[in-house]
N, C-alpha and C positions, 0 to 999 in steps of 0.2 A: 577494468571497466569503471567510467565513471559515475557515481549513484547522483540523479536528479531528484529522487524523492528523498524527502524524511518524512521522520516521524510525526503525526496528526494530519500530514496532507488528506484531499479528498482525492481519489484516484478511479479509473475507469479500469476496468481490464478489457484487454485489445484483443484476445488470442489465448486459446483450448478451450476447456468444458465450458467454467462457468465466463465465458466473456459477453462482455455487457455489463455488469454488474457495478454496481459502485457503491463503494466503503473507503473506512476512515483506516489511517495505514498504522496500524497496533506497533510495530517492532520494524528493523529495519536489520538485516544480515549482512553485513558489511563484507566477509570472510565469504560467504557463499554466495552473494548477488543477489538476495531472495528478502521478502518481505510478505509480512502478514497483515494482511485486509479484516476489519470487522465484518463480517456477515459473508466471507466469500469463501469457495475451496474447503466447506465444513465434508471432514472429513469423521468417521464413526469411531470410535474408541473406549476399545472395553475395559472397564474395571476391575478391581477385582474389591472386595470389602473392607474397609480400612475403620480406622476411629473417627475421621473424618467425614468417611461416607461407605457407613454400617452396613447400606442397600448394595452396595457396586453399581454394574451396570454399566448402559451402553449410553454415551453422552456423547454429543457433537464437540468437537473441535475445528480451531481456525488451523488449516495446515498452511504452511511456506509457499508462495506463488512468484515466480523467476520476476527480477526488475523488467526485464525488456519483456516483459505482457502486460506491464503496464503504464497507463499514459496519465499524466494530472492534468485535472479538469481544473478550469482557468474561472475565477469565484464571479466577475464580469457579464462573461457570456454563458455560463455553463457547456462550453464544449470543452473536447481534447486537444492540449496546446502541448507544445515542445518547452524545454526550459533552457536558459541561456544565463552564463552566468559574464557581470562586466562588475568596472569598479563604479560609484557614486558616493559622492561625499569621502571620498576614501576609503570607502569600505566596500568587499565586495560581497552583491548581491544577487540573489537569484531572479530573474524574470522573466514572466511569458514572453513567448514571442509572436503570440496574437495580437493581445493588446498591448504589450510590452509595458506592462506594469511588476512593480516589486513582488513578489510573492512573498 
């Protein structure tokens, strides 16, 4: 599968729990197809007491949320655009294909 996002994009999610939502893309799972959103898929995770963090407890984490639920929003218009990749200047580049600018 081919991955259209990386890492720092701003992304929408399309599809399950939390869709709608949109964050900035933390990590990128090349191997699984999956990626982690800033603020999205927090999922609960328990502690246990370390030296680090004496108290334990239950703290939010970002979990892994599949590439195809989510779509990148195009910085232009703010909607959800598809991405296309060509050559320019000899090098090749990503670009929307809304407004078909560089990303």
């Amino acid at each position: 599968m081919k991955v259209r996002i990386k890492t720092g994009d701003t992304v929408r999610i399309i599809a399950g729990d939390h869709k709608g939502v949109e964050g900035k893309v933390l990590r990128v799972d090349l191997e699984k197809n999956k990626a982690i959103v800033e603020g999205a898929n927090l999922v609960s995770k328990h502690e246990k007491p370390s030296a680090r963090n004496p108290q334990g407890g239950i703290r939010k984490k970002e979990a892994p949320i599949h590439i195809s639920n989510l779509s990148l929003i195009d910085r232009k218009s703010g909607e959800t655009t598809r991405v296309g990749f060509e050559y320019r200047d000899g090098k090749k580049v990503r670009f929307s294909k809304k407004s078909n600018e560089v990303i």
